[in-house]
Backbone as JSON, one array per atom type, in Angstrom:
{
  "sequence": "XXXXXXXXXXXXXXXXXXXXXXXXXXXXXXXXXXXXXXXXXXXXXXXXXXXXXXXXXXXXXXXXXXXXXXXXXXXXXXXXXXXXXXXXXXXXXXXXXXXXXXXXXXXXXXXXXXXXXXXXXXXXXXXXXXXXXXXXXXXXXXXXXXXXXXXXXXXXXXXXXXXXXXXXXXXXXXXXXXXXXXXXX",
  "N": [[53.09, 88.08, 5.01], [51.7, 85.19, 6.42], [48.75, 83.31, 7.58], [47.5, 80.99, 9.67], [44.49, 79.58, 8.81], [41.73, 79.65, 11.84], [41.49, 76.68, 13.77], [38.45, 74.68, 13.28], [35.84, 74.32, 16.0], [35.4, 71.28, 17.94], [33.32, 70.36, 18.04], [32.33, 71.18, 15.4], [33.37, 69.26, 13.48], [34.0, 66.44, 12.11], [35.61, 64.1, 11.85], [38.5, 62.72, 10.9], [39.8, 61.59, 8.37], [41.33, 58.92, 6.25], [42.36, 57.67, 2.71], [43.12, 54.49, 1.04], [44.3, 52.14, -0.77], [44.09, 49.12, -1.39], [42.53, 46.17, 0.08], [44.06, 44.76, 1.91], [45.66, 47.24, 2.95], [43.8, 48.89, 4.2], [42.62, 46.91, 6.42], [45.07, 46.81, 8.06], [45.56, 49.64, 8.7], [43.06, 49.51, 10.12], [43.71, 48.33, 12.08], [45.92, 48.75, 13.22], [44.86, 51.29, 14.09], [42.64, 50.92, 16.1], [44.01, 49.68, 17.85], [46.19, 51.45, 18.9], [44.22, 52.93, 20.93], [41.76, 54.02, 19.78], [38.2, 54.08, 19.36], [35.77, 54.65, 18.21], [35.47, 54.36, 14.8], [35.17, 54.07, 11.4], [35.0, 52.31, 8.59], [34.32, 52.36, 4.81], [34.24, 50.8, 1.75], [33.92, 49.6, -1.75], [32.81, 47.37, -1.49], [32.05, 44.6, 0.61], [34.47, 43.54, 2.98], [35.84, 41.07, 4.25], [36.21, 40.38, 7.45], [36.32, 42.91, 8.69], [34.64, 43.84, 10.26], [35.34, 42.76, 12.83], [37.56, 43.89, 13.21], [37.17, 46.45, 13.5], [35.73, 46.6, 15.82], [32.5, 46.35, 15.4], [29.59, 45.16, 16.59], [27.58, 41.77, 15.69], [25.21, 41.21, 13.49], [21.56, 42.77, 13.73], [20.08, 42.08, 11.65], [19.36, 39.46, 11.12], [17.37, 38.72, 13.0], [15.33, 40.33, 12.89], [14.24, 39.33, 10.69], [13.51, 36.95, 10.95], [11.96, 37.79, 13.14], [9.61, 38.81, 11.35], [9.31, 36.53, 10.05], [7.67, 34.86, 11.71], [5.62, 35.86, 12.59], [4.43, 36.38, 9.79], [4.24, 33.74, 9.29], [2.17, 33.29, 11.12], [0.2, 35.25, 10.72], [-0.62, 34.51, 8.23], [-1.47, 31.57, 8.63], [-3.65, 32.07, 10.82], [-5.53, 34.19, 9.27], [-6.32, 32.19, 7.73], [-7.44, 30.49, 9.01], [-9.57, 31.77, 10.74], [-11.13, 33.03, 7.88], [-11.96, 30.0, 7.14], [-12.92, 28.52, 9.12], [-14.34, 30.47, 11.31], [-15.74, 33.07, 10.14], [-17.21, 32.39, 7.82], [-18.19, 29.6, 7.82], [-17.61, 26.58, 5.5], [-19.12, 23.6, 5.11], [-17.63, 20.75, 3.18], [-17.72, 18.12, 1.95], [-17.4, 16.36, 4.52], [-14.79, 17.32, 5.57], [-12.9, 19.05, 8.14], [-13.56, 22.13, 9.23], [-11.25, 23.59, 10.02], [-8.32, 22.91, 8.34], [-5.37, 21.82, 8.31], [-3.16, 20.86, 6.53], [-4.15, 21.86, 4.37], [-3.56, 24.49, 4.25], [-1.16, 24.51, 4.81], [0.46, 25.81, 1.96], [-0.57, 28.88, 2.04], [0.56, 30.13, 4.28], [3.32, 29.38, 4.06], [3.94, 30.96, 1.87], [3.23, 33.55, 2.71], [4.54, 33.78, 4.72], [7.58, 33.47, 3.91], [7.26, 36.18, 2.39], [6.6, 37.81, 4.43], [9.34, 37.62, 5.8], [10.72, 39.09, 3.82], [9.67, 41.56, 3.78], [10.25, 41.97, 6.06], [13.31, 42.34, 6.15], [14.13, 43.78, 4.04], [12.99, 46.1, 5.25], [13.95, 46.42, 7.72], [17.14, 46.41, 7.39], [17.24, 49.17, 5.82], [16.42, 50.75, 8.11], [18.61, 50.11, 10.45], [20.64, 50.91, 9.08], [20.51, 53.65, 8.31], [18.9, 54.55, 6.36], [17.05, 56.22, 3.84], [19.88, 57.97, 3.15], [20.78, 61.19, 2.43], [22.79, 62.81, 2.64], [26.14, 62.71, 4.67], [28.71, 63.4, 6.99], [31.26, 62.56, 5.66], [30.9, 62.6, 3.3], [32.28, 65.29, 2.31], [34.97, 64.98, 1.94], [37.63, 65.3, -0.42], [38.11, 62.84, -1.8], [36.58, 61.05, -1.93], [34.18, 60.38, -3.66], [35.24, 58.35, -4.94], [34.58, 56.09, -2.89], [32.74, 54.66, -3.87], [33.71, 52.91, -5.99], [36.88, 52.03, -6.29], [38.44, 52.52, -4.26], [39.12, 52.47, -0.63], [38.09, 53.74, 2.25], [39.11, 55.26, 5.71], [37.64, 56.49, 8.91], [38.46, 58.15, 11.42], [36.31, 59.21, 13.97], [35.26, 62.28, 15.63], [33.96, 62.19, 18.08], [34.86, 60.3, 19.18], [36.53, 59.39, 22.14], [39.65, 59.8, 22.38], [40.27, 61.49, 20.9], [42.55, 63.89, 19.0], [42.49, 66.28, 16.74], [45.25, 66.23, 15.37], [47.24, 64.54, 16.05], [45.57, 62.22, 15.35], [45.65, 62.46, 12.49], [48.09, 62.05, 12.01], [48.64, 59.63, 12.76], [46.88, 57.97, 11.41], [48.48, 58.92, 8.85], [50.58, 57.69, 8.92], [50.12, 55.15, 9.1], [50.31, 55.05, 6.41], [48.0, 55.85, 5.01], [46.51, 57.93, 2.3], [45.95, 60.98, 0.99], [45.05, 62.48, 3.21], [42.3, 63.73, 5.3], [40.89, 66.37, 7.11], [37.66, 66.05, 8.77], [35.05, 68.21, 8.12], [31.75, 68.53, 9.85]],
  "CA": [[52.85, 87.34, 6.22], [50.52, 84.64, 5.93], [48.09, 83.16, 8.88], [46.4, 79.93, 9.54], [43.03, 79.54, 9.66], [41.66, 78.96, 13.04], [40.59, 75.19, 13.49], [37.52, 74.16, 13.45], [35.5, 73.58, 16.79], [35.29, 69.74, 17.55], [32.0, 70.0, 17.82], [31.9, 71.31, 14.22], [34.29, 68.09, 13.13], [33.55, 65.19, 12.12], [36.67, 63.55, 12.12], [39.8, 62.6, 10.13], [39.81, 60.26, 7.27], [42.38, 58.63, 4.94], [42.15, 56.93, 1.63], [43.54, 53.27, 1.35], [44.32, 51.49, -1.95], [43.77, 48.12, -1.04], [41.4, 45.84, 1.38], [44.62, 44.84, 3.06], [46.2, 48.43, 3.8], [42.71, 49.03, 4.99], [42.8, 45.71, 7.36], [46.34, 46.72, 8.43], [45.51, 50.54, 9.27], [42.4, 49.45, 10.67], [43.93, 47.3, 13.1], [46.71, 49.76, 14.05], [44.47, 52.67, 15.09], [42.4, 50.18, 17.1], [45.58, 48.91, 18.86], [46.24, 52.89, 19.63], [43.33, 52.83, 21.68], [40.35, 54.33, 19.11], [37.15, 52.88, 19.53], [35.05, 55.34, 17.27], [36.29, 54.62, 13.49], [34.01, 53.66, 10.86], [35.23, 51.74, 7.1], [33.8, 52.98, 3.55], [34.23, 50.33, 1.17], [33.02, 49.73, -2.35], [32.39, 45.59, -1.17], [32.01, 43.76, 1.89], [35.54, 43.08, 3.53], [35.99, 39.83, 5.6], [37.12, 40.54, 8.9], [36.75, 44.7, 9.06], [33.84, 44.39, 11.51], [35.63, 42.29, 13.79], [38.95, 44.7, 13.67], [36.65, 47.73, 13.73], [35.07, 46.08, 16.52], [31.27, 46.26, 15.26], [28.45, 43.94, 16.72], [26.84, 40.84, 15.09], [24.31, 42.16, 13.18], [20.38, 42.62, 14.38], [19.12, 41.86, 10.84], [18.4, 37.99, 10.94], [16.58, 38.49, 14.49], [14.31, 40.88, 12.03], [14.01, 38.8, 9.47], [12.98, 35.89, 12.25], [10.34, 38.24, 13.76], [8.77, 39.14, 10.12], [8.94, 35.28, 9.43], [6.99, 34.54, 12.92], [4.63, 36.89, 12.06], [3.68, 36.11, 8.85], [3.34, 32.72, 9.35], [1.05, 33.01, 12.42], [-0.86, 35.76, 9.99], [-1.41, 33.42, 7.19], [-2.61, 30.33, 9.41], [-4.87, 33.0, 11.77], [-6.32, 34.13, 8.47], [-6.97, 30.94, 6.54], [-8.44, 29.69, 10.03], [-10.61, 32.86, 10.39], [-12.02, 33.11, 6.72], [-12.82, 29.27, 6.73], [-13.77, 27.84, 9.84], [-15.18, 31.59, 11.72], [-16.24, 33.79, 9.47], [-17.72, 31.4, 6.48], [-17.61, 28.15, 7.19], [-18.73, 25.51, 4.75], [-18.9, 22.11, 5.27], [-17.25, 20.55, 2.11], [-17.45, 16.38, 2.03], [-17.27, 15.88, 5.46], [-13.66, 17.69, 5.79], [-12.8, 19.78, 8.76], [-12.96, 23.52, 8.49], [-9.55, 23.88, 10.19], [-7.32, 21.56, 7.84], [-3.82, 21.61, 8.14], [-2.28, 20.56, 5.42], [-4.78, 22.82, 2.9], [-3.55, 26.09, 5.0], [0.63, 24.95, 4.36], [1.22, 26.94, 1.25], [-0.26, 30.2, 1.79], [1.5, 30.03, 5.38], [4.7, 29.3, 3.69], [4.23, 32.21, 1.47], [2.79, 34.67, 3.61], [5.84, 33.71, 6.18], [8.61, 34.13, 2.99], [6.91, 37.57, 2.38], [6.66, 38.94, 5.6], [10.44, 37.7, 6.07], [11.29, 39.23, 2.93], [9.63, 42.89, 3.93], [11.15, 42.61, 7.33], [14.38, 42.19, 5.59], [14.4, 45.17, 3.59], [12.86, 47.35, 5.89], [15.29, 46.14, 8.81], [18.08, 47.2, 6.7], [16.96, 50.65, 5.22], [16.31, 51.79, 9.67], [19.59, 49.99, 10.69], [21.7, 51.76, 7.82], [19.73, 54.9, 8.39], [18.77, 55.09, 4.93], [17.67, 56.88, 2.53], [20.97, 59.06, 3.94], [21.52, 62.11, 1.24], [23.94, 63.98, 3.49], [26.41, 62.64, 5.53], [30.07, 64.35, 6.49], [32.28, 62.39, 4.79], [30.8, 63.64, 1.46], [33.56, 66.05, 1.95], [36.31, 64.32, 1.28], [37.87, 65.34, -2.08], [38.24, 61.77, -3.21], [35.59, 59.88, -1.32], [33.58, 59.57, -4.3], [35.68, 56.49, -5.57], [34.43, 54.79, -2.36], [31.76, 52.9, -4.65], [34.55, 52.68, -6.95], [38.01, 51.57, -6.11], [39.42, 52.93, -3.38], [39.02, 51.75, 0.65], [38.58, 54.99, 3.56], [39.2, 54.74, 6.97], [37.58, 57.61, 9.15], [38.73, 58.48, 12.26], [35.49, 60.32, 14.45], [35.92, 63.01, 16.64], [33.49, 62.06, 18.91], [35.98, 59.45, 20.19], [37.48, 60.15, 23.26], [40.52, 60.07, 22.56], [40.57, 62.54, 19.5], [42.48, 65.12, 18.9], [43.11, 66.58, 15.2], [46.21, 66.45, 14.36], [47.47, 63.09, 16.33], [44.52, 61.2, 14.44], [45.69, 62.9, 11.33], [49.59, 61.75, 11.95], [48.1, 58.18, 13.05], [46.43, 57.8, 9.19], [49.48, 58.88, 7.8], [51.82, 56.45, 9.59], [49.44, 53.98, 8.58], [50.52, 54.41, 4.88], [46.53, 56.54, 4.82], [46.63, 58.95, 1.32], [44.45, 61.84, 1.36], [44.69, 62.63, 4.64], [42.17, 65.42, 5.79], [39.87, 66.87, 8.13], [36.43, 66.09, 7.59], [33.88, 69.25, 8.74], [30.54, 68.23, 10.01]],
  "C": [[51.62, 86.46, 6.01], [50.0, 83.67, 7.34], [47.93, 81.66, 8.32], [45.29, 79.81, 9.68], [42.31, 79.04, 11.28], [41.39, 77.47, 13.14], [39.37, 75.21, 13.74], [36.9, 73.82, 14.71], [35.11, 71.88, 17.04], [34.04, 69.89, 17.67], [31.14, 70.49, 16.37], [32.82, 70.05, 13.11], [33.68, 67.36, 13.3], [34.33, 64.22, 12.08], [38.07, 63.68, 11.0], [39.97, 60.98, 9.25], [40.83, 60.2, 6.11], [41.9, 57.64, 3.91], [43.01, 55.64, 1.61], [43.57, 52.8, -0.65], [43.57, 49.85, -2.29], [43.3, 47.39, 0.29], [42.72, 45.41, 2.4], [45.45, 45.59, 3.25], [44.93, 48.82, 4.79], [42.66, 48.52, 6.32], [43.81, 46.69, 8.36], [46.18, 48.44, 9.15], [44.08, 50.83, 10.38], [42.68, 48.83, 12.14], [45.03, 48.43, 14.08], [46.1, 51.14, 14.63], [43.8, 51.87, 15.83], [43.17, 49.9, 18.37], [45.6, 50.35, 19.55], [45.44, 52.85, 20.66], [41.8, 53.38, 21.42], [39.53, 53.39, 19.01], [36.14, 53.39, 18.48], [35.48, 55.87, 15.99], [35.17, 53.77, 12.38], [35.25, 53.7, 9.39], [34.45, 52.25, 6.08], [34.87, 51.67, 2.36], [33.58, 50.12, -0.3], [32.42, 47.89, -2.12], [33.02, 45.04, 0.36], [33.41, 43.32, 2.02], [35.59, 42.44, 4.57], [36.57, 40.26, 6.25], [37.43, 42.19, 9.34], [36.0, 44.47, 9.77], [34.29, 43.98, 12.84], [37.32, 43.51, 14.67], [38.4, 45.91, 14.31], [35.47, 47.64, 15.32], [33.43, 46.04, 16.81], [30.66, 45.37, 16.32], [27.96, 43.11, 15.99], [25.59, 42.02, 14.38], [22.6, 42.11, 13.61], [19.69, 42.06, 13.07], [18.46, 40.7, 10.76], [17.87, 38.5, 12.16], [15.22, 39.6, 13.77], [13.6, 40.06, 11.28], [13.46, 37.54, 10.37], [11.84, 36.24, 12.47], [9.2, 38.27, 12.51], [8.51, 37.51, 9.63], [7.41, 34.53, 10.12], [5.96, 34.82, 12.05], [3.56, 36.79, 11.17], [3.2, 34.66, 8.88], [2.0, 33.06, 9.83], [0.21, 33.82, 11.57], [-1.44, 35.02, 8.83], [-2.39, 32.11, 7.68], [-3.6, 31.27, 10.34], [-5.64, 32.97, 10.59], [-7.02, 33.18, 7.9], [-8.4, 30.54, 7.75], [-9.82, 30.88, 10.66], [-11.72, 33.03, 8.91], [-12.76, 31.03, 7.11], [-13.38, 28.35, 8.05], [-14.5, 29.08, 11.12], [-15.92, 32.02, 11.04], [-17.41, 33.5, 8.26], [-17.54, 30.35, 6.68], [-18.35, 27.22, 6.4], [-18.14, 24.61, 4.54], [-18.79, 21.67, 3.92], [-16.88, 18.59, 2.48], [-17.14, 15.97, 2.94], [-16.01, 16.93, 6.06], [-13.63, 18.35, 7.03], [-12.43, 21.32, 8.62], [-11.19, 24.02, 8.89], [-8.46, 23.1, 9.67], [-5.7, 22.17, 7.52], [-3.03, 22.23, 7.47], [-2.96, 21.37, 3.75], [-4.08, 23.89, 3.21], [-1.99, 26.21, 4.87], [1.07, 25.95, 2.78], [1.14, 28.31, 0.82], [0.0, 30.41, 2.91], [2.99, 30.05, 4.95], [4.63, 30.45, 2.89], [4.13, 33.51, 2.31], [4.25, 35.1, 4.83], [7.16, 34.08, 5.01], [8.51, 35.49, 2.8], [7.03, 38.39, 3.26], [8.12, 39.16, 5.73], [11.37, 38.88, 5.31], [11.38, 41.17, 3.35], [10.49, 42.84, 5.06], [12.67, 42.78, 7.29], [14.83, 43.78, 5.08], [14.45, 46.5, 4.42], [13.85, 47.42, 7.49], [16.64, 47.57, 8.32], [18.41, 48.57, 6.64], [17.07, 51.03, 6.9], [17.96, 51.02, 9.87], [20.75, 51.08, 9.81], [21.25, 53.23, 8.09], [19.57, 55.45, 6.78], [17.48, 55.15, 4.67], [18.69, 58.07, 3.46], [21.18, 60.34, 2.78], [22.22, 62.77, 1.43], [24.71, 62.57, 4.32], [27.91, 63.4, 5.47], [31.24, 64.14, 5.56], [31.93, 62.47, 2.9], [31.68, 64.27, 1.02], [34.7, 65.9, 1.53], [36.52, 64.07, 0.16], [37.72, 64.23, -2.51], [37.32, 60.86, -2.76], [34.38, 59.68, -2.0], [34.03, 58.3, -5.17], [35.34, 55.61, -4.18], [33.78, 53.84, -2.63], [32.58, 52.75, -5.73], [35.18, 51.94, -6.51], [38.76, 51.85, -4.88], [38.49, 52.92, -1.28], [39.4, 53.37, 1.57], [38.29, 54.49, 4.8], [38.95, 56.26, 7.66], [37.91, 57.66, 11.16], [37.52, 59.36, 13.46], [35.63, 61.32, 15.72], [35.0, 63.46, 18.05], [33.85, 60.56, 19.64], [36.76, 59.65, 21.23], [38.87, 60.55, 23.3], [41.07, 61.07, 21.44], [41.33, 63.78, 19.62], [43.54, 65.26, 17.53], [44.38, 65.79, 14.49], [47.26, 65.1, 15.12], [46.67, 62.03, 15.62], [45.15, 61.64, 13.05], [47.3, 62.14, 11.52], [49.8, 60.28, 11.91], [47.81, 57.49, 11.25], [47.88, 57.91, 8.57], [50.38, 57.89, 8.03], [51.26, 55.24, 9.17], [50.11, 53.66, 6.89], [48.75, 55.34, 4.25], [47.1, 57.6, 3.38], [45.36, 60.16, 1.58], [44.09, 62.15, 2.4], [43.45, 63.75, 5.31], [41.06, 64.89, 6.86], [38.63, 66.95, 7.41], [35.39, 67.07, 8.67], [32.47, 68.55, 9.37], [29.58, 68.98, 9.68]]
}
């Protein structure tokens, strides 16, 4: 006589994810659980795929409006400084010139403003992404280390309202999804 294991509480689930071969089975099963009415499904790619954030229905992204503020920023800190060290702090009258000049103060303004952009860039990124990540659930998934390889997953989460196991799991497969499983949290 042989049993099943009980399932899993959903609040110990993390959802239901299938494997994909190519970016357009991906597209194509991305679009059909959408259509279902899932709103909480997240892509695994090993390269940027045109048009998954719009199917998966993401947001624009916040990073240029980072990378904007860190530009601000640095400008206005490079011209504050220049104009602090040479006409506050030290000033010395040099051939008549004005200590606040301009056009002396444009290219460590332009660097200072590339730099700042550049950190606010990175460090944008790394908090948006939530990285450095060394855990997350879909680790579990027997084959979901070819996602920096070759192969395209589509995860299903089961903190979607409309979740439940083994309809999300039948959904993937109808898609054409390989590898179908349950991913633990």
């Amino acid at each position: 006589m042989s049993t099943k294991p009980a399932p899993a509480p959903k609040d110990e689930i993390y959802g239901v994810m299938a494997e994909y071969a190519t970016t357009q089975d991906l597209l194509h099963a991305a679009e059909r659980v959408r259509a279902q009415g899932y709103s909480r499904l997240d892509a695994y790619s090993p390269f940027p795929v045109h048009g998954l954030d719009r199917v998966l229905g993401n947001p624009g992204s916040k990073v240029p409006w980072i990378v904007l503020l860190g530009a601000i920023f640095g400008g206005s800190f490079g011209l504050w400084l220049q104009w602090w060290t040479a006409a506050v702090n030290y000033p010395i009258k040099v051939a008549g010139k004005p200590y606040f000049s301009i056009p002396a103060f444009v290219p460590v303004t332009f660097e200072l403003t590339v730099l700042f952009s550049a950190f606010a860039t990175l460090l944008g990124m790394l908090a948006l992404n939530k990285l450095p990540q060394y855990y997350h659930p879909v680790f579990k998934h027997s084959t979901f280390h070819r996602a920096s390889d070759d192969r395209f997953f589509l995860a299903i989460e089961a903190d979607d309202p409309m979740f439940e196991v083994e309809k999300a799991r039948q959904l993937l497969i109808s898609t054409g999804g390989a590898n179908v499983e349950l991913v633990e949290g």
